[in-house]
N, C-alpha and C positions, 0 to 999 in steps of 0.2 A: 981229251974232251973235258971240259971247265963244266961241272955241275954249277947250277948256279940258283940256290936256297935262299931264301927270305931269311934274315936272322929273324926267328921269333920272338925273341925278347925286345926286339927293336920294334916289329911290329903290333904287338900286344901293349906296347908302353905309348904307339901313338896312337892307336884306337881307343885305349884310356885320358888321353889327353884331350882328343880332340873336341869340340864343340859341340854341346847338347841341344836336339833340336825342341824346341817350343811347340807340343803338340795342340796345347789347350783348344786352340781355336778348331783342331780335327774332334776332340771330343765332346766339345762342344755344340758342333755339328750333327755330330751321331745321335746325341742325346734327343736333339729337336728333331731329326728325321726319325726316332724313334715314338716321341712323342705323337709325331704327324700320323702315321699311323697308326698308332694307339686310339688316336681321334677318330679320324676315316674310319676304322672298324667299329668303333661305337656310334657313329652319326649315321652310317650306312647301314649297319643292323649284323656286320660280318665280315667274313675273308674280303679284301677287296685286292683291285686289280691297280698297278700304279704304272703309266706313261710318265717317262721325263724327258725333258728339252735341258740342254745345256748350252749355254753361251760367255763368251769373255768379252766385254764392253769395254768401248775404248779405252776407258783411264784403267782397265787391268781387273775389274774386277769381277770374280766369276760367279754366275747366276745359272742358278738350277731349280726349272718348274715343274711341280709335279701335277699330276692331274691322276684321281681317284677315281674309282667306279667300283660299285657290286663287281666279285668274281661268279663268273657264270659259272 
C-alpha cells in the first residue's frame, strides 16, 4: 500500500506564494455597518432591531437594505 503525503515543504512554500486577497473593500463595509448602527441606536434612543434584504443587480452588484426599529 503507497502512503501518499503532501510534501510539506512544498505545500507551505505555495501558500506563501500565492496571491494576497484585497480586503479593504470587506473592511470598509464593516466600519459603515458599524457606524449604521451606531446611529440607529442613538436616533432611536437604544438597543434596536435590524431586517435586511439582500440582492445582486444585473450588472453584479450586491445591495444590502437594512431597516431599523426600537427593540422590544
Amino acid at each position: 500500500m503507497v502512503n501518499h503525503k503532501p510534501d510539506m515543504a512544498a505545500l507551505l512554500k505555495a501558500v506563501a506564494e500565492s496571491p494576497k486577497r484585497d480586503n479593504s473593500a470587506y473592511h470598509k463595509a464593516m466600519a459603515e455597518a458599524r457606524e449604521a448602527f451606531e446611529q440607529a441606536e442613538a436616533l432611536l434612543g437604544g438597543p434596536v432591531e435590524v431586517r435586511a434584504k439582500t440582492k445582486v443587480k444585473r450588472n453584479g452588484e450586491y445591495v444590502v437594505k437594512w431597516t431599523f426599529k426600537p427593540a422590544e
